[in-house]
C-alpha positions, 0 to 999 in steps of 0.5 A: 221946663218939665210940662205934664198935667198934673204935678203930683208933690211927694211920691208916697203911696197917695201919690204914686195911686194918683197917678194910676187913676190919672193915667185911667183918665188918660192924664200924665203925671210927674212926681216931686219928691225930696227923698231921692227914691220913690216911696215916700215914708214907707221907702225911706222909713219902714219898708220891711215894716208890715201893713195890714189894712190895704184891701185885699192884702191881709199883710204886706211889706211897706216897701212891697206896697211901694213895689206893687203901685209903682208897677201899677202906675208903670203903663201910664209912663209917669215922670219924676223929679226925685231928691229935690224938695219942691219950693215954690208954686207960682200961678200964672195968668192962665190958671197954671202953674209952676212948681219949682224945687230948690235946685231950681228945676221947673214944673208946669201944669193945669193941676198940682196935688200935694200928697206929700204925707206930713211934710218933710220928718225930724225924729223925736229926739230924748234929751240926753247931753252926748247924744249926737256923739252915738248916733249911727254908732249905735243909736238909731231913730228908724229901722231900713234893714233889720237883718242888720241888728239880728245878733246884736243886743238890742233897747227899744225906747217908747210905746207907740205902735212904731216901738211895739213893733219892732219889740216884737219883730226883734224878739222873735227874729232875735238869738238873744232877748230885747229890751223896752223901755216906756215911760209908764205902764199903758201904750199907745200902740194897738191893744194886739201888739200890746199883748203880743208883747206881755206874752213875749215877756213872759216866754223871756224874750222881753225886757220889760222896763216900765216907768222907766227912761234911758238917761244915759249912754257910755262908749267909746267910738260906738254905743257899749251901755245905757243907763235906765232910771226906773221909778223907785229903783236906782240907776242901772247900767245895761249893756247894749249894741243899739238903742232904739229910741222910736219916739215917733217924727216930729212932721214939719210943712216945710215950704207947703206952709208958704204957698198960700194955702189955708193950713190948720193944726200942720195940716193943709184945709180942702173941701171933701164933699167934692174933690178934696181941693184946696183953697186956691182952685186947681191945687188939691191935697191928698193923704195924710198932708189934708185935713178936713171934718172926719180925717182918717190917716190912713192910706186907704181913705188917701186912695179914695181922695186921690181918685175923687180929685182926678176927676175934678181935675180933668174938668179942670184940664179938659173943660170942653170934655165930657169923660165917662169913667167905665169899670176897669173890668169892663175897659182894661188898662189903657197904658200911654204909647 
Protein backbone atom coordinates (compact mmCIF):
# COMPACT_ATOMS: atom_id res chain seq x y z
CA UNK A 1 0.00 0.00 0.00
CA UNK A 2 1.44 3.23 -1.39
CA UNK A 3 0.37 5.90 1.46
CA UNK A 4 0.96 9.83 0.73
CA UNK A 5 -1.51 12.75 0.84
CA UNK A 6 -2.74 13.43 -2.04
CA UNK A 7 -3.09 11.17 -5.16
CA UNK A 8 -2.90 12.76 -8.16
CA UNK A 9 -4.57 10.55 -11.33
CA UNK A 10 -2.43 11.48 -14.65
CA UNK A 11 0.74 12.78 -14.88
CA UNK A 12 0.33 15.56 -17.46
CA UNK A 13 1.31 19.19 -16.99
CA UNK A 14 -1.79 19.84 -14.32
CA UNK A 15 -0.81 17.40 -12.40
CA UNK A 16 2.98 17.47 -12.15
CA UNK A 17 2.16 21.77 -11.47
CA UNK A 18 -0.01 20.27 -8.33
CA UNK A 19 2.33 18.51 -6.99
CA UNK A 20 4.94 21.83 -6.81
CA UNK A 21 1.92 23.83 -5.11
CA UNK A 22 1.52 20.97 -2.87
CA UNK A 23 4.96 20.52 -1.93
CA UNK A 24 4.79 24.79 -1.11
CA UNK A 25 2.10 23.42 1.38
CA UNK A 26 4.35 20.92 2.55
CA UNK A 27 2.01 18.22 1.16
CA UNK A 28 3.31 14.81 -0.51
CA UNK A 29 2.36 13.44 -3.75
CA UNK A 30 2.01 10.35 -5.81
CA UNK A 31 1.16 10.49 -9.55
CA UNK A 32 -0.95 7.61 -11.58
CA UNK A 33 -0.72 7.31 -15.01
CA UNK A 34 -1.49 4.70 -17.90
CA UNK A 35 1.22 6.20 -20.03
CA UNK A 36 4.62 4.51 -18.64
CA UNK A 37 6.44 8.02 -18.69
CA UNK A 38 5.53 11.39 -17.29
CA UNK A 39 3.91 13.91 -19.25
CA UNK A 40 0.85 13.08 -20.18
CA UNK A 41 -0.62 14.12 -23.70
CA UNK A 42 2.39 16.53 -24.41
CA UNK A 43 5.10 13.46 -23.55
CA UNK A 44 3.22 10.75 -25.29
CA UNK A 45 1.56 12.88 -28.38
CA UNK A 46 3.51 15.99 -29.34
CA UNK A 47 6.62 16.75 -27.50
CA UNK A 48 8.45 18.62 -30.04
CA UNK A 49 4.99 20.32 -30.77
CA UNK A 50 5.48 24.17 -29.82
CA UNK A 51 3.45 25.94 -27.10
CA UNK A 52 2.75 29.45 -26.99
CA UNK A 53 0.32 30.63 -24.19
CA UNK A 54 2.28 29.22 -21.03
CA UNK A 55 3.55 32.60 -19.14
CA UNK A 56 6.62 33.99 -19.60
CA UNK A 57 7.36 31.38 -22.43
CA UNK A 58 6.87 33.11 -25.95
CA UNK A 59 7.30 29.70 -27.39
CA UNK A 60 8.34 26.22 -25.67
CA UNK A 61 8.57 22.68 -26.71
CA UNK A 62 5.60 20.52 -25.20
CA UNK A 63 7.95 18.06 -23.97
CA UNK A 64 10.59 20.95 -22.81
CA UNK A 65 7.40 22.20 -20.55
CA UNK A 66 7.39 18.59 -19.34
CA UNK A 67 11.02 18.80 -18.52
CA UNK A 68 10.87 21.89 -16.80
CA UNK A 69 7.85 21.09 -14.45
CA UNK A 70 9.20 18.07 -13.51
CA UNK A 71 12.28 19.85 -12.24
CA UNK A 72 9.95 22.02 -10.38
CA UNK A 73 8.10 19.27 -8.75
CA UNK A 74 11.67 17.58 -8.15
CA UNK A 75 12.32 19.05 -4.21
CA UNK A 76 9.17 17.95 -3.29
CA UNK A 77 10.36 14.17 -4.04
CA UNK A 78 6.87 13.13 -5.66
CA UNK A 79 6.18 9.20 -6.03
CA UNK A 80 4.95 7.55 -9.31
CA UNK A 81 2.84 4.81 -10.36
CA UNK A 82 3.48 4.86 -14.22
CA UNK A 83 1.98 2.35 -17.21
CA UNK A 84 -0.75 1.41 -15.08
CA UNK A 85 -4.29 2.89 -15.37
CA UNK A 86 -6.05 3.58 -12.13
CA UNK A 87 -9.32 1.34 -11.76
CA UNK A 88 -11.03 1.74 -9.06
CA UNK A 89 -11.53 4.32 -5.85
CA UNK A 90 -12.86 3.26 -2.87
CA UNK A 91 -13.85 5.53 0.44
CA UNK A 92 -13.41 4.31 3.30
CA UNK A 93 -14.74 4.80 6.49
CA UNK A 94 -12.47 7.78 7.45
CA UNK A 95 -13.03 9.55 4.66
CA UNK A 96 -10.15 8.14 2.89
CA UNK A 97 -9.35 6.58 -0.12
CA UNK A 98 -7.76 3.83 -2.07
CA UNK A 99 -6.95 4.03 -5.49
CA UNK A 100 -6.31 0.92 -7.41
CA UNK A 101 -4.97 0.30 -10.71
CA UNK A 102 -5.46 -2.67 -13.14
CA UNK A 103 -2.31 -4.35 -12.13
CA UNK A 104 -3.50 -4.16 -8.84
CA UNK A 105 -1.26 -1.61 -7.23
CA UNK A 106 -2.97 0.37 -4.21
CA UNK A 107 -2.89 3.89 -3.31
CA UNK A 108 -4.25 5.33 -0.06
CA UNK A 109 -4.63 9.20 0.93
CA UNK A 110 -7.00 11.83 2.48
CA UNK A 111 -7.14 13.37 -1.06
CA UNK A 112 -7.30 12.30 -4.78
CA UNK A 113 -7.23 14.99 -7.77
CA UNK A 114 -7.92 13.77 -11.19
CA UNK A 115 -6.19 15.71 -13.67
CA UNK A 116 -6.07 13.19 -16.21
CA UNK A 117 -6.53 15.46 -19.32
CA UNK A 118 -9.58 13.94 -21.66
CA UNK A 119 -9.21 10.46 -20.39
CA UNK A 120 -7.66 7.96 -21.96
CA UNK A 121 -7.06 8.79 -26.68
CA UNK A 122 -8.39 6.88 -29.70
CA UNK A 123 -7.30 8.78 -32.76
CA UNK A 124 -9.91 9.54 -35.37
CA UNK A 125 -9.60 7.00 -37.91
CA UNK A 126 -11.01 7.68 -41.86
CA UNK A 127 -12.98 4.92 -43.12
CA UNK A 128 -11.04 3.27 -45.83
CA UNK A 129 -11.08 -0.93 -46.01
CA UNK A 130 -6.92 -1.81 -45.67
CA UNK A 131 -6.31 0.71 -43.35
CA UNK A 132 -4.94 -1.00 -40.55
CA UNK A 133 -2.89 -3.04 -43.15
CA UNK A 134 -0.40 0.37 -43.26
CA UNK A 135 -0.49 1.59 -40.09
CA UNK A 136 3.29 2.12 -39.09
CA UNK A 137 4.25 1.15 -42.28
CA UNK A 138 3.47 4.26 -43.47
CA UNK A 139 0.14 5.84 -41.89
CA UNK A 140 0.93 7.49 -38.83
CA UNK A 141 -1.92 9.08 -36.37
CA UNK A 142 0.60 11.19 -34.20
CA UNK A 143 4.24 12.73 -34.87
CA UNK A 144 6.84 11.72 -31.46
CA UNK A 145 9.96 12.24 -33.82
CA UNK A 146 9.83 14.49 -36.95
CA UNK A 147 13.26 14.37 -37.91
CA UNK A 148 12.09 10.75 -38.63
CA UNK A 149 9.99 11.95 -41.74
CA UNK A 150 12.47 14.67 -42.88
CA UNK A 151 13.22 13.46 -46.35
CA UNK A 152 10.52 11.70 -47.10
CA UNK A 153 7.35 12.71 -49.18
CA UNK A 154 4.97 13.36 -46.88
CA UNK A 155 0.12 14.20 -46.99
CA UNK A 156 -1.35 15.67 -44.36
CA UNK A 157 -4.92 14.87 -43.60
CA UNK A 158 -7.33 17.56 -42.09
CA UNK A 159 -7.84 21.03 -40.81
CA UNK A 160 -7.59 21.43 -37.40
CA UNK A 161 -4.69 23.27 -35.60
CA UNK A 162 -2.93 19.65 -35.23
CA UNK A 163 -2.69 19.27 -39.09
CA UNK A 164 -2.07 22.94 -39.78
CA UNK A 165 0.84 22.54 -37.69
CA UNK A 166 2.90 20.18 -38.85
CA UNK A 167 1.89 21.23 -42.74
CA UNK A 168 3.77 24.08 -41.88
CA UNK A 169 6.80 22.39 -39.71
CA UNK A 170 7.10 19.69 -42.58
CA UNK A 171 7.24 22.60 -45.22
CA UNK A 172 9.72 24.44 -43.76
CA UNK A 173 12.11 21.57 -42.41
CA UNK A 174 11.31 19.59 -45.47
CA UNK A 175 13.89 18.84 -48.81
CA UNK A 176 10.52 18.34 -50.91
CA UNK A 177 7.24 19.93 -50.58
CA UNK A 178 4.22 18.37 -48.40
CA UNK A 179 0.75 17.66 -49.26
CA UNK A 180 -2.74 18.85 -47.18
CA UNK A 181 -5.55 17.42 -47.74
CA UNK A 182 -9.07 19.10 -46.00
CA UNK A 183 -12.37 18.44 -46.59
CA UNK A 184 -13.34 21.78 -47.52
CA UNK A 185 -12.07 25.14 -47.96
CA UNK A 186 -12.14 26.88 -44.45
CA UNK A 187 -10.09 25.48 -41.25
CA UNK A 188 -10.49 24.97 -37.90
CA UNK A 189 -7.28 25.78 -36.99
CA UNK A 190 -5.95 29.41 -35.53
CA UNK A 191 -6.32 31.99 -38.49
CA UNK A 192 -2.00 32.46 -38.38
CA UNK A 193 -1.59 29.05 -39.07
CA UNK A 194 -4.03 29.42 -41.76
CA UNK A 195 -2.23 32.05 -43.51
CA UNK A 196 0.86 30.45 -42.77
CA UNK A 197 -0.02 27.81 -44.83
CA UNK A 198 -1.95 29.89 -48.23
CA UNK A 199 1.59 31.59 -48.09
CA UNK A 200 3.61 28.57 -47.92
CA UNK A 201 1.43 27.58 -50.79
CA UNK A 202 2.15 30.08 -52.90
CA UNK A 203 6.19 29.98 -52.38
CA UNK A 204 5.25 25.98 -53.54
CA UNK A 205 6.05 24.34 -50.46
CA UNK A 206 2.45 23.38 -50.11
CA UNK A 207 0.19 20.91 -51.78
CA UNK A 208 -3.12 22.09 -51.64
CA UNK A 209 -6.01 19.54 -51.74
CA UNK A 210 -9.50 21.24 -50.88
CA UNK A 211 -12.71 19.69 -51.10
CA UNK A 212 -10.84 16.66 -51.02
CA UNK A 213 -10.15 13.24 -49.14
CA UNK A 214 -7.97 10.35 -49.32
CA UNK A 215 -10.03 7.37 -50.11
CA UNK A 216 -7.54 5.04 -51.00
CA UNK A 217 -3.98 3.60 -49.99
CA UNK A 218 -1.60 1.27 -52.35
CA UNK A 219 1.52 -0.71 -51.42
CA UNK A 220 3.20 -3.58 -50.65
CA UNK A 221 4.73 -4.40 -47.22
CA UNK A 222 4.67 -0.40 -46.75
CA UNK A 223 2.68 2.67 -47.88
CA UNK A 224 3.77 3.62 -51.99
CA UNK A 225 0.45 5.62 -52.83
CA UNK A 226 -2.78 7.19 -51.87
CA UNK A 227 -5.45 8.04 -53.79
CA UNK A 228 -7.51 11.56 -53.58
CA UNK A 229 -11.15 12.24 -54.60
CA UNK A 230 -11.57 15.78 -55.25
CA UNK A 231 -14.76 17.72 -55.91
CA UNK A 232 -15.46 17.84 -59.65
CA UNK A 233 -12.26 15.99 -60.58
CA UNK A 234 -11.44 12.61 -61.04
CA UNK A 235 -9.43 10.40 -58.70
CA UNK A 236 -5.86 10.42 -58.58
CA UNK A 237 -3.19 8.65 -57.30
CA UNK A 238 -0.08 10.35 -55.32
CA UNK A 239 2.86 9.00 -54.52
CA UNK A 240 3.51 8.96 -50.76
CA UNK A 241 6.23 7.66 -47.89
CA UNK A 242 3.61 8.83 -45.12
CA UNK A 243 0.33 9.77 -44.55
CA UNK A 244 -0.81 11.68 -41.94
CA UNK A 245 -4.11 11.51 -41.20
CA UNK A 246 -4.44 14.27 -38.06
CA UNK A 247 -8.12 14.25 -37.57
CA UNK A 248 -8.02 14.76 -34.00
CA UNK A 249 -8.49 12.02 -30.62
CA UNK A 250 -11.56 10.65 -29.81
CA UNK A 251 -11.08 11.09 -25.65
CA UNK A 252 -12.96 8.33 -23.67
CA UNK A 253 -13.32 8.26 -19.57
CA UNK A 254 -12.43 5.08 -19.47
CA UNK A 255 -12.94 3.82 -15.78
CA UNK A 256 -13.19 7.75 -14.25
CA UNK A 257 -17.08 7.13 -15.92
CA UNK A 258 -17.49 4.27 -12.79
CA UNK A 259 -16.37 6.11 -10.03
CA UNK A 260 -19.54 7.89 -9.05
CA UNK A 261 -18.79 11.21 -9.97
CA UNK A 262 -21.49 13.55 -11.82
CA UNK A 263 -20.14 13.67 -15.52
CA UNK A 264 -21.43 15.89 -18.17
CA UNK A 265 -20.57 16.02 -22.01
CA UNK A 266 -17.34 13.36 -21.00
CA UNK A 267 -16.57 15.57 -18.66
CA UNK A 268 -16.17 15.29 -14.72
CA UNK A 269 -18.96 18.51 -13.04
CA UNK A 270 -16.74 20.44 -10.01
CA UNK A 271 -17.51 23.58 -8.02
CA UNK A 272 -15.26 26.35 -9.40
CA UNK A 273 -16.28 29.27 -7.07
CA UNK A 274 -14.23 27.56 -4.45
CA UNK A 275 -11.70 24.77 -5.23
CA UNK A 276 -12.67 22.77 -8.01
CA UNK A 277 -14.09 19.78 -5.87
CA UNK A 278 -16.16 17.14 -7.21
CA UNK A 279 -19.39 15.95 -6.15
CA UNK A 280 -17.91 13.33 -3.56
CA UNK A 281 -16.14 15.57 -1.02
CA UNK A 282 -12.33 15.25 -1.11
CA UNK A 283 -12.09 13.91 -4.82
CA UNK A 284 -11.18 17.32 -7.14
CA UNK A 285 -10.79 17.53 -10.65
CA UNK A 286 -8.28 19.77 -12.56
CA UNK A 287 -7.57 20.33 -16.09
CA UNK A 288 -9.22 19.84 -19.15
CA UNK A 289 -10.83 16.27 -17.37
CA UNK A 290 -13.20 19.13 -15.36
CA UNK A 291 -15.81 21.06 -16.63
CA UNK A 292 -17.82 23.84 -15.04
CA UNK A 293 -19.51 27.28 -16.36
CA UNK A 294 -16.92 29.23 -18.40
CA UNK A 295 -14.18 26.27 -18.88
CA UNK A 296 -11.20 26.98 -20.97
CA UNK A 297 -8.83 23.92 -21.84
CA UNK A 298 -6.15 25.50 -21.66
CA UNK A 299 -3.13 24.40 -19.25
CA UNK A 300 -2.73 27.61 -17.92
CA UNK A 301 -6.55 27.97 -16.43
CA UNK A 302 -5.38 23.90 -15.15
CA UNK A 303 -2.51 25.81 -13.24
CA UNK A 304 -4.80 28.09 -11.34
CA UNK A 305 -7.45 25.24 -10.33
CA UNK A 306 -4.51 23.15 -9.41
CA UNK A 307 -3.34 25.75 -6.98
CA UNK A 308 -6.87 26.52 -5.72
CA UNK A 309 -7.69 22.90 -4.78
CA UNK A 310 -4.47 22.36 -2.84
CA UNK A 311 -5.67 24.80 -0.65
CA UNK A 312 -8.84 22.86 0.28
CA UNK A 313 -7.16 20.16 0.59
CA UNK A 314 -4.82 20.65 2.91
CA UNK A 315 -8.01 21.74 5.38
CA UNK A 316 -9.03 18.70 4.34
CA UNK A 317 -5.76 16.87 5.74
CA UNK A 318 -4.98 19.14 8.35
CA UNK A 319 -8.50 20.38 9.76
CA UNK A 320 -6.70 21.62 13.14
CA UNK A 321 -4.24 23.52 11.07
CA UNK A 322 -4.10 26.94 9.95
CA UNK A 323 -1.55 27.49 6.88
CA UNK A 324 -0.62 31.09 5.61
CA UNK A 325 0.53 30.83 2.03
CA UNK A 326 3.46 33.61 1.76
CA UNK A 327 4.81 34.48 -1.82
CA UNK A 328 7.57 32.35 -3.01
CA UNK A 329 9.81 35.52 -3.21
CA UNK A 330 9.66 36.09 0.10
CA UNK A 331 9.79 32.17 1.78
CA UNK A 332 11.86 30.47 -1.33
CA UNK A 333 11.55 26.72 -2.18
CA UNK A 334 11.28 24.47 0.79
CA UNK A 335 11.92 20.84 -0.82
CA UNK A 336 11.41 17.56 1.50
CA UNK A 337 14.61 16.19 3.45
Amino acid sequence: MIKTDIIIIGSGPVGLFAVFEAGLMQLKCHLIDAIPQAGGQLTEIYPKKPIYDIPGYPSVLAGELIDNLMEQAAPFKPGFTLGERAETIEKQADGSFIVTTREGTQHHAPVVMIAGGLGSFEPRKPKIDNLTDFERKGVEYMVKEPEHFLGKKIFISGGGDSALDWAIYFAEHNNSNVGLVHRSESFRAHKDSVEKVHQLQKAGKIEFYTHAEVVGLQGQDQLSSIEIKQKDQENRIVDVDVWLPLFGLSPKLGPIANWGLEIEKNAIKVDNTLDYQTNIPGIFAIGDVNTYPGKLKLILCGFHEATLAVQTAYKIIYPDKRFTLKYTTVQGVKGFD
